[in-house]
RODO-2510 file (C-alpha; in nm, 4 decimals, decimal comma):
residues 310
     n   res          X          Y          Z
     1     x     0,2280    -2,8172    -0,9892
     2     x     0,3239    -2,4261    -0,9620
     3     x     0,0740    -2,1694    -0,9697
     4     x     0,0037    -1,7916    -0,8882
     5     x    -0,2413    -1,7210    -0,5746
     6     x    -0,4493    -1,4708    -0,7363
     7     x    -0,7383    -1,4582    -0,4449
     8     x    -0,7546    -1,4883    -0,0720
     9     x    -1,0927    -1,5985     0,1050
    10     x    -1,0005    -1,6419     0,4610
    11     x    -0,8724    -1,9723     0,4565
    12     x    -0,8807    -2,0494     0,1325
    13     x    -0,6472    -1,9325    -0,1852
    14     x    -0,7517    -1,9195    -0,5350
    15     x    -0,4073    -2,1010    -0,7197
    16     x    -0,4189    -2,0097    -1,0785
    17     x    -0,1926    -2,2769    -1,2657
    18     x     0,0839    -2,2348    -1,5146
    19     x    -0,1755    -2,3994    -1,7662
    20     x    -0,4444    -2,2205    -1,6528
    21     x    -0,6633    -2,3966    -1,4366
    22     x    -0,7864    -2,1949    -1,1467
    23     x    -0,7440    -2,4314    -0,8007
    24     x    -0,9161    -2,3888    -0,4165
    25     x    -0,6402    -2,4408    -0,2810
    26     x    -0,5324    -2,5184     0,1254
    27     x    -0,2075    -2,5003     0,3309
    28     x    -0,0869    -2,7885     0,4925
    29     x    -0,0929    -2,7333     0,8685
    30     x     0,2875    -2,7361     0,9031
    31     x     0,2935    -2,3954     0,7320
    32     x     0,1392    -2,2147     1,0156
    33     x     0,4919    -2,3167     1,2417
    34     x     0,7922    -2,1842     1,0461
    35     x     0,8066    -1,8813     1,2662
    36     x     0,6296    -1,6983     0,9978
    37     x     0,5132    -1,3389     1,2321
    38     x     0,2161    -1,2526     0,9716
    39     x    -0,1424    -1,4127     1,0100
    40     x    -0,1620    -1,5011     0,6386
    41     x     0,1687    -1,6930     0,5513
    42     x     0,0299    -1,7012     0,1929
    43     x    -0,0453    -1,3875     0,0577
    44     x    -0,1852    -1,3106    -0,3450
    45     x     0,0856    -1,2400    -0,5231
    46     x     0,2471    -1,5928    -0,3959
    47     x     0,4317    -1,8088    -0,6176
    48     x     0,3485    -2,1499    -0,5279
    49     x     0,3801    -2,5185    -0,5282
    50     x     0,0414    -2,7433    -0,4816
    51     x    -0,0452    -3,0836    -0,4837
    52     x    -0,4192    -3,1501    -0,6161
    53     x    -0,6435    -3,4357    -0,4199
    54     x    -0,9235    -3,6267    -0,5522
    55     x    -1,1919    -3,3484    -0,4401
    56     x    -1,0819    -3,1339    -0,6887
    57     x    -0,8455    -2,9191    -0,4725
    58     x    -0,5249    -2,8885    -0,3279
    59     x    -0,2480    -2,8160    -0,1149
    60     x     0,0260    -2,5494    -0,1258
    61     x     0,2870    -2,6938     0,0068
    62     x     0,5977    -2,4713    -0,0754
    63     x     0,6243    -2,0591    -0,1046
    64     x     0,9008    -1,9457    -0,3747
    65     x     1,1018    -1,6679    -0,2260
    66     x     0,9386    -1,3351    -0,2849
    67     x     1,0540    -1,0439    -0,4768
    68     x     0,8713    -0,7686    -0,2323
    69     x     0,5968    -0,7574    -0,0241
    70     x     0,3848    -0,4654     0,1379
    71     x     0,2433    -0,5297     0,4814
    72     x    -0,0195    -0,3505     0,7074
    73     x    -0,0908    -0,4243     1,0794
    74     x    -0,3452    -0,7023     1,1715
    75     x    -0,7178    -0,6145     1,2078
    76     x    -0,7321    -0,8681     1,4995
    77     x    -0,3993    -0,8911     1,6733
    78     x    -0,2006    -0,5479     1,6947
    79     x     0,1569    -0,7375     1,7483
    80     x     0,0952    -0,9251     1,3975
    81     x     0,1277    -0,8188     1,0681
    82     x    -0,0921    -0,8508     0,7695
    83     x     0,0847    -0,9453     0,4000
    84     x    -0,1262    -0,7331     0,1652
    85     x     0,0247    -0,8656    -0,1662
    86     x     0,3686    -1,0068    -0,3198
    87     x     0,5679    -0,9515    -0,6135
    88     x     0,4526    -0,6766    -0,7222
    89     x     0,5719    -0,4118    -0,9937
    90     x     0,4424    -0,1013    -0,8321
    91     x     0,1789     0,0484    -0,5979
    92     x    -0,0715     0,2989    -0,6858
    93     x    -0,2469     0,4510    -0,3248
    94     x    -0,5996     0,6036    -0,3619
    95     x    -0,5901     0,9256    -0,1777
    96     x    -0,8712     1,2041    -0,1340
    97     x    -0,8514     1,5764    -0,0241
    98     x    -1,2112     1,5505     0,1529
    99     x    -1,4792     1,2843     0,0882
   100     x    -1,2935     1,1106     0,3057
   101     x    -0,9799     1,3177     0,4181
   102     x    -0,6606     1,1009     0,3481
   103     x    -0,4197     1,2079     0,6581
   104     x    -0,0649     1,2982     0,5272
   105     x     0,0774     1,0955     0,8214
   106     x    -0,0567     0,7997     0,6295
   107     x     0,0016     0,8851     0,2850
   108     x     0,4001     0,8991     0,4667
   109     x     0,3740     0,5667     0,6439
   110     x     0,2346     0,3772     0,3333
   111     x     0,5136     0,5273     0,1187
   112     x     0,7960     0,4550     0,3881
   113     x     0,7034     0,0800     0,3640
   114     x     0,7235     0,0828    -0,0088
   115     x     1,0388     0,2396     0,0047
   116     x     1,1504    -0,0522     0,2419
   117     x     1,0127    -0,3293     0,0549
   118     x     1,1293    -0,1022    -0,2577
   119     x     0,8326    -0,0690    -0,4406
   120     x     0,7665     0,2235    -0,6558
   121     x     0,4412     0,4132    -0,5815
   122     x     0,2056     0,6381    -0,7789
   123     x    -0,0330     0,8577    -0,5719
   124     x    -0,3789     0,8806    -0,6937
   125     x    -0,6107     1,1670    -0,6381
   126     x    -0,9708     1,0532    -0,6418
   127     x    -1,2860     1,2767    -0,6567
   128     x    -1,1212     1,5846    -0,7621
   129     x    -1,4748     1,6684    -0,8848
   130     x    -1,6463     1,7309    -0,5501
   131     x    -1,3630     1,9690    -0,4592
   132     x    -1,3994     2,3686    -0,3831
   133     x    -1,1708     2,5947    -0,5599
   134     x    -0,9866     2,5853    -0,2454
   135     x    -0,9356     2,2029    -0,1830
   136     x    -0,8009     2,1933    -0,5640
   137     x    -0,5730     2,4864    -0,4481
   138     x    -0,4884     2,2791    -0,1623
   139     x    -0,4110     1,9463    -0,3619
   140     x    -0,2566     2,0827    -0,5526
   141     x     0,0512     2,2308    -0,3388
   142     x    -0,0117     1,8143    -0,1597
   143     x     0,0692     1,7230    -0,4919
   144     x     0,3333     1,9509    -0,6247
   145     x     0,5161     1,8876    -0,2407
   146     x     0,4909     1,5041    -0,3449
   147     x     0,6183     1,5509    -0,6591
   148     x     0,9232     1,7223    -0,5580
   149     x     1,0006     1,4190    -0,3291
   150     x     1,0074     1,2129    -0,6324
   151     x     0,6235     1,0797    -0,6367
   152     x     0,4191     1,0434    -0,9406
   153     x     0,0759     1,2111    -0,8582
   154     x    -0,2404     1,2034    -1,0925
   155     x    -0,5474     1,3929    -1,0121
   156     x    -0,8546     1,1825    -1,1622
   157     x    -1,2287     1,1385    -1,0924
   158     x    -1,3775     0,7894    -1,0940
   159     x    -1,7093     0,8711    -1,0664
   160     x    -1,6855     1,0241    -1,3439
   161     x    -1,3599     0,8851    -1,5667
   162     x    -1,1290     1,1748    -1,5804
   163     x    -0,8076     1,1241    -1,5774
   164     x    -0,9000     0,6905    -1,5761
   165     x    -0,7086     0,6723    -1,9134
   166     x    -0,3698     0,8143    -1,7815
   167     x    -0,3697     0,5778    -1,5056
   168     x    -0,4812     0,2425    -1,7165
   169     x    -0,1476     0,3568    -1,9160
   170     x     0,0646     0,3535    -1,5882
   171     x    -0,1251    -0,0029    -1,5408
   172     x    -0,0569    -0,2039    -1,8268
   173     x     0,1765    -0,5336    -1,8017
   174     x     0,2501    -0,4597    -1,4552
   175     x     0,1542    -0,6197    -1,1195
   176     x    -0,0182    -0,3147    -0,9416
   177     x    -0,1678    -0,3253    -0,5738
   178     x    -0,3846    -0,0441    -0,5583
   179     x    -0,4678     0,0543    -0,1923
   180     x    -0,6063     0,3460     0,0488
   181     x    -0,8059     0,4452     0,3052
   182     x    -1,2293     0,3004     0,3018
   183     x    -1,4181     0,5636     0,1258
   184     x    -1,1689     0,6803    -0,1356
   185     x    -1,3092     0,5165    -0,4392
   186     x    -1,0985     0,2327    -0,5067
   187     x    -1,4203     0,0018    -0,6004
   188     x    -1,5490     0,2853    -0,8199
   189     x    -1,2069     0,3551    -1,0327
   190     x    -1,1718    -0,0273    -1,0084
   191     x    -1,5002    -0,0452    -1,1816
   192     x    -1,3689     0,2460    -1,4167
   193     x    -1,0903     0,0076    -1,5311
   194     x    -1,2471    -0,2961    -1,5847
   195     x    -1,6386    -0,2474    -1,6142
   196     x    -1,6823    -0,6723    -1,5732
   197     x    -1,5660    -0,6316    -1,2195
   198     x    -1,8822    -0,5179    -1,1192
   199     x    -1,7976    -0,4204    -0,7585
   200     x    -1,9655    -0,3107    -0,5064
   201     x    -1,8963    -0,0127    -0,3933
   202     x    -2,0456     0,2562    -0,0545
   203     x    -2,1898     0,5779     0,0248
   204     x    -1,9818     0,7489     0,2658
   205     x    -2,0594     0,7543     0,6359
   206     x    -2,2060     1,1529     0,6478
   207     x    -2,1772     1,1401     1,0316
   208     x    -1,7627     1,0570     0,9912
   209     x    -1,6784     1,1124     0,6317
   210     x    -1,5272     0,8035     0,6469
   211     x    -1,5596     0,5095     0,4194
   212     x    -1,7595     0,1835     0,4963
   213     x    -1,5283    -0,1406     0,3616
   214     x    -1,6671    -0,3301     0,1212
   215     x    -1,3599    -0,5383     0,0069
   216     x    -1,2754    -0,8017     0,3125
   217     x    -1,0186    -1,0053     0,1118
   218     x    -0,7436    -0,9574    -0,1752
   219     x    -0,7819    -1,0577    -0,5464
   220     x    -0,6296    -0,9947    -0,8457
   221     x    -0,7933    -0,9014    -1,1059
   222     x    -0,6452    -0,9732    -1,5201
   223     x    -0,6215    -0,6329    -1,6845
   224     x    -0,7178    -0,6520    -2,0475
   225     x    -0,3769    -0,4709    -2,1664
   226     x    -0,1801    -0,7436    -1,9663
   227     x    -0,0970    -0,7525    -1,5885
   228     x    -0,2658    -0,7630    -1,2966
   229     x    -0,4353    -0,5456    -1,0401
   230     x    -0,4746    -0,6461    -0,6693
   231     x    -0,7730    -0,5210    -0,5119
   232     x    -0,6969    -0,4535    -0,1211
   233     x    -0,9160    -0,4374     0,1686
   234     x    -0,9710    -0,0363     0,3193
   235     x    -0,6907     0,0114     0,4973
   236     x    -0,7020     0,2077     0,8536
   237     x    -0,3698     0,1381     1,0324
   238     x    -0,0573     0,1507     0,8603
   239     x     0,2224    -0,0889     0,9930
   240     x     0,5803    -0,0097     0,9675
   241     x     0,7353    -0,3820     1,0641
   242     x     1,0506    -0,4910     1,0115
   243     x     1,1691    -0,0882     0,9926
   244     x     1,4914    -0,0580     1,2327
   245     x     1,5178     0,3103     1,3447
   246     x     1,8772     0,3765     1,2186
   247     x     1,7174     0,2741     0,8693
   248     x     1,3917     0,4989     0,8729
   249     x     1,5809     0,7757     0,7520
   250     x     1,6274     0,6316     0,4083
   251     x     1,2645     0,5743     0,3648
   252     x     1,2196     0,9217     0,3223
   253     x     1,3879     1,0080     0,0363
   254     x     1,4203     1,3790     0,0538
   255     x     1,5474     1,3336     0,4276
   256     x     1,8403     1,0900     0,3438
   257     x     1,9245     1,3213     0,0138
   258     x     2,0667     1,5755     0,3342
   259     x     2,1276     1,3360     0,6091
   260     x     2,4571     1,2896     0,3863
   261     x     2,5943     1,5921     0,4942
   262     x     2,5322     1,5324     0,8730
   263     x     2,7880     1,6102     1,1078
   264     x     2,7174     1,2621     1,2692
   265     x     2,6954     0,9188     1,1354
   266     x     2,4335     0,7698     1,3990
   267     x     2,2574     1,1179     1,3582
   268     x     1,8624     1,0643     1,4036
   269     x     1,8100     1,4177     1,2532
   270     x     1,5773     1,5437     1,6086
   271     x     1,8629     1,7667     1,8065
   272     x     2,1739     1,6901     1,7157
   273     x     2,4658     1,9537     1,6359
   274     x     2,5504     1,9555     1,2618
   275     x     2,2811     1,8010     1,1503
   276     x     2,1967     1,8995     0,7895
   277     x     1,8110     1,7796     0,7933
   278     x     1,7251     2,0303     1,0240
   279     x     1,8900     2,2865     0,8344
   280     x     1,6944     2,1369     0,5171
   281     x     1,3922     2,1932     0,7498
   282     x     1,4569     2,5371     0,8146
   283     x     1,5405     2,6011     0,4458
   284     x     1,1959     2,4969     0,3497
   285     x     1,3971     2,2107     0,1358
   286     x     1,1906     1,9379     0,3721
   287     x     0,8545     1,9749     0,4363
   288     x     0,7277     2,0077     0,8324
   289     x     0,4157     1,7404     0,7060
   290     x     0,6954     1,4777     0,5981
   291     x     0,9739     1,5637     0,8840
   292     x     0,6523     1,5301     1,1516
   293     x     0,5559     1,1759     1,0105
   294     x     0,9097     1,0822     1,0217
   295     x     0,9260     1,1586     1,3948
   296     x     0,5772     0,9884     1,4323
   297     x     0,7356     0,6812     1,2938
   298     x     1,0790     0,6881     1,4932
   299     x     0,8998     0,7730     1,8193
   300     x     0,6881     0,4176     1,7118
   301     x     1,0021     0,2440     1,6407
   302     x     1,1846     0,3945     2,0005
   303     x     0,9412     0,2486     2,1981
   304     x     0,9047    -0,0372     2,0213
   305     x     0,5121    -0,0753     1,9345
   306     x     0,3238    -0,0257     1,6613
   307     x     0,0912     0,3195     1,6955
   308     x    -0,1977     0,3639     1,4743
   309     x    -0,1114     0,7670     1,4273
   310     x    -0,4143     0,8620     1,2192
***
């Protein structure tokens, strides 16, 4: 019987059927030893093939290949990786200004392993109504600098629903995984878009202006205008697996647009002669933010571990 994993409970996976039926479903132990380097070889998102027992339940017992996937590191072992959600249409990342502060070193990462997996992302700005006239000066260049990278950017307000409508638009008949740092909102505009959902969502930590998590586990959740959207856990390190360092260049799009015109091939665009990014850099054509997360990420890659960053 196929089915689409539409939750993730630890060990468990919600299998919703082709006809329907929604299945606790298990993985047959062999699973675990196909060399598979995540700790969740299943992931929402997951195509599947189960086989139902007389409990009521099943087993998956085959994966269908996956379209794209977007991983983070492991909250409990820093050499694994954590699938976040597969097949999916597009990602939309929950960012704030202040309230918490979103780091532009992350905002980079997350959209370098889209662009590797090669799934379009729309940047969300959330409480744009606790802002000073200065933060909304300041996202506002964040945004316009994202924009000219080739970023869709929305300011909105979940608290209060501005801006909700443009982005249930961008939403509609499309597999979304909406993600971000704890504390941005994502339970509140998730609550915005679909009022059933009821969930629960935190005050902000006042001693760290950071976010408390209050989603442990992925789910997706049936839009009323069709598609899907998959509810993520906070996210606080961002993972950049499977990235080789002569490739990280074309993850940022603005920085492979001049690394055509390089003097060298192998050029890695830090010190070399000729090398047309660092002119960009100079020009003001490449922001310092985005050229400083790209070294961030090839110093991670050159000595081979992963490095939290932010």
């Amino acid at each position: 019987m196929r089915g689409l994993v539409v939750k993730n409970t630890g060990s468990w996976y919600t299998v919703k059927t082709d006809d329907g039926q929604l299945i606790d479903s298990k993985i047959k132990g062999n699973f675990r030893l196909k060399g598979i380097r995540s700790t969740n070889p299943v992931a929402v998102g997951d195509c599947v093939e189960i086989i139902t027992n007389q409990e009521g339940t099943a087993f998956i017992t085959e994966i269908e290949d996956r379209r794209n996937y977007i991983i983070r590191k492991s909250s409990n072992l820093s050499k694994q990786s954590h699938i976040i959600a597969a097949n999916v249409n597009q990602a939309v990342l929950v960012v704030t200004i202040n309230y918490p502060e979103t780091s532009l070193t992350f905002i980079d990462r997350f959209l370098a392993s889209a662009e590797a997996y090669r799934i379009p992302v729309v940047l969300v700005f959330n409480k744009t109504d606790l802002l000073s006239d200065e933060e909304l000066h300041y996202q506002e260049m964040v945004m316009a600098m994202y924009d000219n990278v080739g970023y869709q950017c929305m300011a909105i307000s979940a608290a209060n629903g501005d801006g909700v409508d443009g982005l249930k638009a961008l939403l509609a008949g499309k597999i979304t995984v909406l993600s971000g740092n704890s504390g941005v909102g994502k339970s509140t505009l998730i609550n915005q878009i679909l009022p059933d959902a009821n969930l629960r969502t935190s005050e902000i930590s006042d001693a760290h202006n950071t976010g408390m998590h209050t989603t442990t586990f992925s789910e997706m959740l049936l839009l009323p205008e069709g598609g899907y959207l998959i509810d993520t856990p906070g996210i606080k390190g961002f993972g950049t697996f499977d990235i080789e360092p002569e490739e990280l260049t074309s993850y940022f799009k603005e920085i492979f647009h001049f690394s055509k015109d390089c003097r060298f091939n192998n050029c890695t665009h830090t010190k070399e002669p000729g090398c047309a990014v660092l002119k960009a850099l100079e020009d003001h054509y490449i922001s310092e933010s985005r050229y400083q997360s790209y070294l961030s990420m090839l110093e991670d890659k050159e000595e081979g571990k992963y490095r939290k960053g932010f």
